[in-house]
C-alpha positions as CSV (number, residue, x, y, z in Angstrom):
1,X,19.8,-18.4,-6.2
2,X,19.6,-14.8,-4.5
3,X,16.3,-13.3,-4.4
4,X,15.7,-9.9,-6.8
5,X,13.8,-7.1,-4.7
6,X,11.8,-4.5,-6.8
7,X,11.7,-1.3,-5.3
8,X,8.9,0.7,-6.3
9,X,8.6,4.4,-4.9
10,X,6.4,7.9,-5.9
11,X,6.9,11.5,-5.4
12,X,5.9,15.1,-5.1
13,X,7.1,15.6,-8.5
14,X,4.8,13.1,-9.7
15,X,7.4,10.9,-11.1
16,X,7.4,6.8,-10.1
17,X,10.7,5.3,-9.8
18,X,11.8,1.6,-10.4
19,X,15.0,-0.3,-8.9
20,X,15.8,-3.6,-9.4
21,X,18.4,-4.7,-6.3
22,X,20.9,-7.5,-6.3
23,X,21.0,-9.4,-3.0
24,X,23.8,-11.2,-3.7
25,X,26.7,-9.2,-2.4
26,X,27.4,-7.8,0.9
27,X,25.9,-4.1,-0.4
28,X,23.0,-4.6,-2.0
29,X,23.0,-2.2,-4.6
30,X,19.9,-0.8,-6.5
31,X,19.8,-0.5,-10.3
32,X,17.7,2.0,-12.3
33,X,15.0,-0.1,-13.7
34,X,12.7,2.6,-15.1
35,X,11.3,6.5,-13.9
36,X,8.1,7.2,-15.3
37,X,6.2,10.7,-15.5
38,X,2.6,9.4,-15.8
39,X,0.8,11.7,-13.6
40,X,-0.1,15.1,-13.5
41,X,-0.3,15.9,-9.9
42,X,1.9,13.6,-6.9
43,X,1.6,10.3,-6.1
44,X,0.1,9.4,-3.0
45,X,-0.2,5.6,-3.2
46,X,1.7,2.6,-4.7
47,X,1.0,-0.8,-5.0
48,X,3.0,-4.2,-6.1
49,X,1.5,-7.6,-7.0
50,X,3.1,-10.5,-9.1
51,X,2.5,-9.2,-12.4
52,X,1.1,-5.3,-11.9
53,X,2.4,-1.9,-10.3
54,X,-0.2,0.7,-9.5
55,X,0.3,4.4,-8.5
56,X,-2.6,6.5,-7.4
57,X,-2.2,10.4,-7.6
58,X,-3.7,13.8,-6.4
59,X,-4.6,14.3,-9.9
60,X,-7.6,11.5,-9.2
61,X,-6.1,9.0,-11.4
62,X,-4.7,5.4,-10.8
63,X,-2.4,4.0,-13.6
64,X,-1.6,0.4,-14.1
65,X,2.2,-0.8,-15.1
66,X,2.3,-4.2,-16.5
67,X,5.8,-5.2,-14.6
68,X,6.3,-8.5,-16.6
69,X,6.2,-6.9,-20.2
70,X,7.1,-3.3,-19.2
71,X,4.7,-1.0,-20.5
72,X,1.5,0.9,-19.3
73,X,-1.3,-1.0,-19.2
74,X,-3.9,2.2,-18.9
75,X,-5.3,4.3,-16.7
76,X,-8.8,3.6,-14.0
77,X,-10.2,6.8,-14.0
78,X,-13.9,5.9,-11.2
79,X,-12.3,7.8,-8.3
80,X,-13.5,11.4,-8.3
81,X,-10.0,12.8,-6.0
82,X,-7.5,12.4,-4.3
83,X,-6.6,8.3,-4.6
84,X,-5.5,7.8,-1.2
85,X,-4.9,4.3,-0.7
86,X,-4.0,0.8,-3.1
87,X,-3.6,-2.7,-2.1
88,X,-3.5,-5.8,-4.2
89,X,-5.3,-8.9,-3.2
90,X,-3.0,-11.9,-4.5
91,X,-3.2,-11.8,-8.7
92,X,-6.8,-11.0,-8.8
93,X,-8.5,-7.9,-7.3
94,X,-7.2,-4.7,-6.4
95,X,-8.7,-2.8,-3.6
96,X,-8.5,1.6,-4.0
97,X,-9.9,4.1,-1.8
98,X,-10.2,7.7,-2.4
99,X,-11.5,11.2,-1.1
100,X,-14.6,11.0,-2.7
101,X,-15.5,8.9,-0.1
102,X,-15.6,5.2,-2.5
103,X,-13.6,1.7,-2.1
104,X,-13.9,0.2,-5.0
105,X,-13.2,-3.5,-6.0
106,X,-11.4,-4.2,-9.4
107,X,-10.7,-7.6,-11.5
108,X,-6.7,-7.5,-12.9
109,X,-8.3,-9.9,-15.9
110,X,-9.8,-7.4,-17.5
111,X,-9.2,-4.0,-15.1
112,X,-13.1,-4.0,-14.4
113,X,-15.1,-2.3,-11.3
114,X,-17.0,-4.5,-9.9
115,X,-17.8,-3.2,-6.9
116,X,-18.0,0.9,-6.9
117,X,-19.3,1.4,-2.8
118,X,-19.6,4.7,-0.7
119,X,-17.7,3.5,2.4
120,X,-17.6,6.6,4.1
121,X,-18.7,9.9,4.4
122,X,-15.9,11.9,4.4
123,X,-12.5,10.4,2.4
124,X,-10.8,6.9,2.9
125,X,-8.1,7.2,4.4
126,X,-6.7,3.6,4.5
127,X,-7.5,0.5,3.5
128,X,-6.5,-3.7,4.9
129,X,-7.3,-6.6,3.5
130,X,-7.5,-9.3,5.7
131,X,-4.8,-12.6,4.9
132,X,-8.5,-14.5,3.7
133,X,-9.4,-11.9,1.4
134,X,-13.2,-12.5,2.8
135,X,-12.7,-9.3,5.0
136,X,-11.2,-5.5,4.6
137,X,-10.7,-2.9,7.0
138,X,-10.9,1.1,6.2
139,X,-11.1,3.9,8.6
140,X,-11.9,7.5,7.0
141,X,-12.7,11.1,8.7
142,X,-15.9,10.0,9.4
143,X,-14.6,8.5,12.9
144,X,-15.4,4.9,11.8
145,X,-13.8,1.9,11.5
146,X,-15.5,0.1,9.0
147,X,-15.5,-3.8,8.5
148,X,-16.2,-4.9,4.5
149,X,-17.5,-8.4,3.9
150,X,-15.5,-9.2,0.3
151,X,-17.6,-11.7,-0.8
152,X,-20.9,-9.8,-0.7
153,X,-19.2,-6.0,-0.7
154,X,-21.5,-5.0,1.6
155,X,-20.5,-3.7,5.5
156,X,-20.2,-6.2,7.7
157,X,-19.7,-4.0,10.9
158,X,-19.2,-0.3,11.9
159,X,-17.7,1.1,14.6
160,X,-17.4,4.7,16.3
161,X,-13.8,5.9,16.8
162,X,-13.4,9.1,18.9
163,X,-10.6,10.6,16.1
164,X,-10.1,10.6,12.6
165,X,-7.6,7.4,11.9
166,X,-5.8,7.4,9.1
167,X,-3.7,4.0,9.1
168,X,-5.6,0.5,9.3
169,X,-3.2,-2.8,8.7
170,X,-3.9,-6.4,9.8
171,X,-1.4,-8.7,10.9
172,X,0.2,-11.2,8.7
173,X,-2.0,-14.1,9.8
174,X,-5.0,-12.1,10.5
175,X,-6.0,-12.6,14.6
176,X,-5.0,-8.8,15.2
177,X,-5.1,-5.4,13.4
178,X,-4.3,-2.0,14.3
179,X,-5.5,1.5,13.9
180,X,-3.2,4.6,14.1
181,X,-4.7,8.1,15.4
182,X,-2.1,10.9,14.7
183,X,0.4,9.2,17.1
184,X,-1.1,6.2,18.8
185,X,-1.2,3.1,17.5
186,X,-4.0,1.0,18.6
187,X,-3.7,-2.7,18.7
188,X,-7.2,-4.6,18.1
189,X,-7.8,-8.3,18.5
190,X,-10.3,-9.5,15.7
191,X,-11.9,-12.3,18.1
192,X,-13.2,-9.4,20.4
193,X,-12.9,-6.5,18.1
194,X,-11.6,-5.1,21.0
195,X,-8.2,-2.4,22.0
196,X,-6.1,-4.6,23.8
197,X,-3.1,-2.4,24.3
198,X,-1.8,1.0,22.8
199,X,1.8,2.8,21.8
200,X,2.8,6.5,21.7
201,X,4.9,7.2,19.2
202,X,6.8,11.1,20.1
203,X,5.7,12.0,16.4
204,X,2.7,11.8,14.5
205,X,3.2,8.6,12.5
206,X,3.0,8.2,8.9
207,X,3.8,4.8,7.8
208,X,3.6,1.2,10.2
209,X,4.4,-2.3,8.4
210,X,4.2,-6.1,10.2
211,X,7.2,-7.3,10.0
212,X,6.1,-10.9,11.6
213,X,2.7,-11.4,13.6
214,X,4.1,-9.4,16.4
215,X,6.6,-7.0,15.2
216,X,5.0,-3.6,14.2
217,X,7.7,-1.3,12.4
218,X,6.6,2.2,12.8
219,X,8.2,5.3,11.0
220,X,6.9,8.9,12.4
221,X,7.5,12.9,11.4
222,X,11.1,12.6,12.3
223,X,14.2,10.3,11.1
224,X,13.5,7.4,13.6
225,X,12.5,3.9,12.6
226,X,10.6,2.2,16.1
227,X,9.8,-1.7,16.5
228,X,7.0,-2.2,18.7
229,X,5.8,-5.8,20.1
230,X,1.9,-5.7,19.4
231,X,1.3,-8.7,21.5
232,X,3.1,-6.8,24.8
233,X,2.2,-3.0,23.5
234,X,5.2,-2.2,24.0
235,X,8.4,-0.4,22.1
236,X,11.4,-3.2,21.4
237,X,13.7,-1.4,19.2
238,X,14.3,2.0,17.3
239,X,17.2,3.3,14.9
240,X,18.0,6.4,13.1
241,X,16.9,5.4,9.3
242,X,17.2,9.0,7.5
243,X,18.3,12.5,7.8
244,X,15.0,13.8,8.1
245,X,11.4,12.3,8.3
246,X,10.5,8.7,7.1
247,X,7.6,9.2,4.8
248,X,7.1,5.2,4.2
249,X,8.3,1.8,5.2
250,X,7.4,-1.8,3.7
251,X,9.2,-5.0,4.2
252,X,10.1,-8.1,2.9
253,X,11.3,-11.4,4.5
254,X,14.1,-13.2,3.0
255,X,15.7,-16.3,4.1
256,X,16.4,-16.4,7.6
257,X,15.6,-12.2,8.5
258,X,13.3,-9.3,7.6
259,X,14.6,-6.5,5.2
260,X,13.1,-2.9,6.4
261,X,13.0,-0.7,3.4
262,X,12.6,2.9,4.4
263,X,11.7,5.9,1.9
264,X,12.4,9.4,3.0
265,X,12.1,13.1,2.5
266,X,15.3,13.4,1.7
267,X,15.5,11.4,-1.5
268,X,17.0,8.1,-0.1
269,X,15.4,4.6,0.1
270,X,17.3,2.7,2.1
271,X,17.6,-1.5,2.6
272,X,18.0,-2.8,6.0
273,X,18.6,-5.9,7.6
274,X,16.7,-6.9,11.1
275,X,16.8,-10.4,12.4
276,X,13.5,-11.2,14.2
277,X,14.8,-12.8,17.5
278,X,13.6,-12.7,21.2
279,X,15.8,-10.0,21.9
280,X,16.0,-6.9,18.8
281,X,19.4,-5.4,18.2
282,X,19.3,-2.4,15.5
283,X,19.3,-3.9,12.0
284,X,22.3,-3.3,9.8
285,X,22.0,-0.8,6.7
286,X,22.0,-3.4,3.7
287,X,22.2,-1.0,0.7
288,X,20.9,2.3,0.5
289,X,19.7,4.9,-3.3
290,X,19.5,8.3,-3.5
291,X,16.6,9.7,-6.2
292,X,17.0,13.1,-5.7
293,X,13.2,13.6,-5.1
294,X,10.7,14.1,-2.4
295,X,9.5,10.5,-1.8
296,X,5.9,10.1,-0.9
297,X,5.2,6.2,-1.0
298,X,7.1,3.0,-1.4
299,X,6.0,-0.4,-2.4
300,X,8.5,-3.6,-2.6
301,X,8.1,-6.6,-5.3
302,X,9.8,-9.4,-5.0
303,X,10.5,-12.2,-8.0
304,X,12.7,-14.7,-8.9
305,X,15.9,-14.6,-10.8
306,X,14.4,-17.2,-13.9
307,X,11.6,-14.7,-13.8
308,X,13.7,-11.6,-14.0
309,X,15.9,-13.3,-16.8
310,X,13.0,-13.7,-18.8
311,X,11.5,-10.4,-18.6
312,X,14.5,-8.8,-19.2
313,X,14.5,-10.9,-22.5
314,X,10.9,-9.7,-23.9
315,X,10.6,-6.5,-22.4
316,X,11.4,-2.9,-23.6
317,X,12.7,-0.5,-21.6
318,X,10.0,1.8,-19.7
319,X,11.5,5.5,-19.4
320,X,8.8,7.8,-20.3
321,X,4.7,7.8,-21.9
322,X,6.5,9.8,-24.8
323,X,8.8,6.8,-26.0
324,X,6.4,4.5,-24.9
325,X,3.6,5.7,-26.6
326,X,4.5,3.6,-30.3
327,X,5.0,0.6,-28.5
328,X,1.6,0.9,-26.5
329,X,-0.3,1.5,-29.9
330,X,1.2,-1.5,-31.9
331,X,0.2,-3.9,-29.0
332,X,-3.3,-2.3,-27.9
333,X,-2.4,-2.7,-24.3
334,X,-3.8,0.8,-23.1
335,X,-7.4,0.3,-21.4
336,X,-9.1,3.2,-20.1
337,X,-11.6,1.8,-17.2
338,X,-14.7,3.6,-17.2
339,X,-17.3,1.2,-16.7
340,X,-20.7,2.2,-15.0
341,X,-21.0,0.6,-12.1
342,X,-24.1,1.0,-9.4
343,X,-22.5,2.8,-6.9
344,X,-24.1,2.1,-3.0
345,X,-24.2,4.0,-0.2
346,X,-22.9,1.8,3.0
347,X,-22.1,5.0,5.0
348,X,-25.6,5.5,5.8
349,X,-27.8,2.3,7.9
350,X,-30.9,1.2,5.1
351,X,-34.1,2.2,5.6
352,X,-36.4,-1.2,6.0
353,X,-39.4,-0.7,3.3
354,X,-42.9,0.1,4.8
355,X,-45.1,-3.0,3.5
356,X,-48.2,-1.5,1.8
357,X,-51.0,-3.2,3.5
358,X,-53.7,-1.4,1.3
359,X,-54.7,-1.9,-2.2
């Protein structure tokens, strides 16, 4: 059975679009699943697990979707800003980071915060979490590179960068990383913690994606899509993907090749096709959907058909928090996350506590 891809995208005009896409067909073509106007202000990150979709906004709020039943599962309202970055880890945690300067840790079981910290001193600017889920990178405007020890939440190690980096992203089986700074892409082995090799891109670079554990793909302030070999540090392949800049890329691998999905300024997402072999050709343009809006950020889900079926069997249809609003009521779904948490300072060393020798 063909797979079913979820596209996921938000946009200046604070609306979040949903697409399901066959993948059974020569064109893939990409059906309106839902567009939602839950935020007041952009969106400026999105996020995809198994069962939950999560947007993050300028208006310093990060709602929750439940994907399998279709309806809003609330808003987590801790961040004080802009929400800057999301990424799921497996079912069970979500990671966020914000320009107040926090990464915080919540349970999907019951939407909690466990973990509230003050990561840097200036905003997050991304967030990784390593394949174990024992380790997380983030980089802010502080100039560090911070290393986040899961299981503790405390840091684990900080180091100095010379610029402000505002893309961190570990490999898919966790031995390398890199770190993007405006338009240089740093590539980091995690047994030294150490540059071993760096890329200019000819634009400052807005979104990268592993594609495999040594294929970087690598969208910039202009219409071109590059592939870049980490392990070599070196550009493989690049192809025109839009009219004008490529705000976002993610990927998914099906079968036997990777499908590039591309989000742009000019309103179009677009599916392509990219077999990962020893020598790159371009990929081929698998499907393409215009949403006549300013696309900010993309995320891609993908489930199973028997899945699908049955979702599509219980679920309403999500268009808008106005026609949604009876159906959150009757099933008490809507939880408004504003638990007190102890919020620590990890930006700043501890001070060691003088011993009081006297009585």
């Amino acid at each position: 059975m063909a797979a079913v891809l979820e596209l996921v995208a938000g946009s200046y005009e604070q609306i979040t679009f949903g697409y399901q896409v066959k993948t059974d067909e020569k064109e893939w073509t990409a059906k309106a699943e839902f567009t939602h106007h839950a935020h007041t202000a952009s969106v400026s990150a999105v996020a995809a697990s198994e069962r939950f979709v999560v947007t993050g906004s300028k208006d310093e709020t990060i709602q929750v979707y439940n994907m399998k039943k279709r309806i809003e599962h609330g808003a987590l309202l801790h961040h004080d800003g802009t929400i800057t970055c999301l990424e799921f880890y497996g079912t069970s945690h979500l990671l966020s980071g914000g320009e107040d300067g926090l990464l915080c840790v919540w349970s999907t079981k019951k939407w909690e915060c466990l973990k509230s910290i003050k990561a840097h001193k200036g905003h997050v600017t991304s967030l990784s979490i390593h394949p174990s889920g024992k380790l997380a990178l983030s980089v802010g405007t502080d100039k560090t590179l911070r290393t986040w020890n899961l299981i503790n939440g405390r840091s684990a190690f900080i180091k100095n960068i010379k610029q402000n980096a505002h893309i961190v992203r570990w490999s898919p089986d966790g031995d390398r990383y890199v770190v993007v700074m405006n338009d240089k892409v740093n590539i980091y082995v995690l047994e030294t913690a150490t540059v071993t090799g760096t890329v200019a891109n000819p634009k400052r670079i807005a979104s990268v994606n592993f594609l495999n554990n040594s294929i970087l793909a690598v969208a910039g302030d202009d219409e071109t899509v590059r592939l870049c070999d980490v392990e070599k540090a070196k550009w493989v392949c690049d192809f025109k993907a839009h009219e004008t800049r490529v705000k976002t890329v993610d990927s998914v691998n099906v079968d036997d090749y990777s499908v590039v999905v591309t989000a742009s300024n000019d309103g179009f997402i677009k599916m392509w096709k990219i077999h990962l072999k020893e020598e790159l050709e371009p990929p081929t343009l698998l499907g393409e959907v215009n949403t006549s809006a300013r696309l900010t950020c993309l995320a891609v889900r993908r489930t199973s058909p028997m899945q699908q079926e049955i979702t599509e069997e219980e679920a309403p249809q999500a268009t808008t928090s106005e026609e949604l609003l009876p159906e959150l009521l009757r099933t008490k779904r809507v939880r408004i996350a504003t638990e007190v948490v102890v919020l620590e300072d990890e930006s700043k060393p501890k001070k060691k506590k003088k011993k009081n020798s006297g009585k």
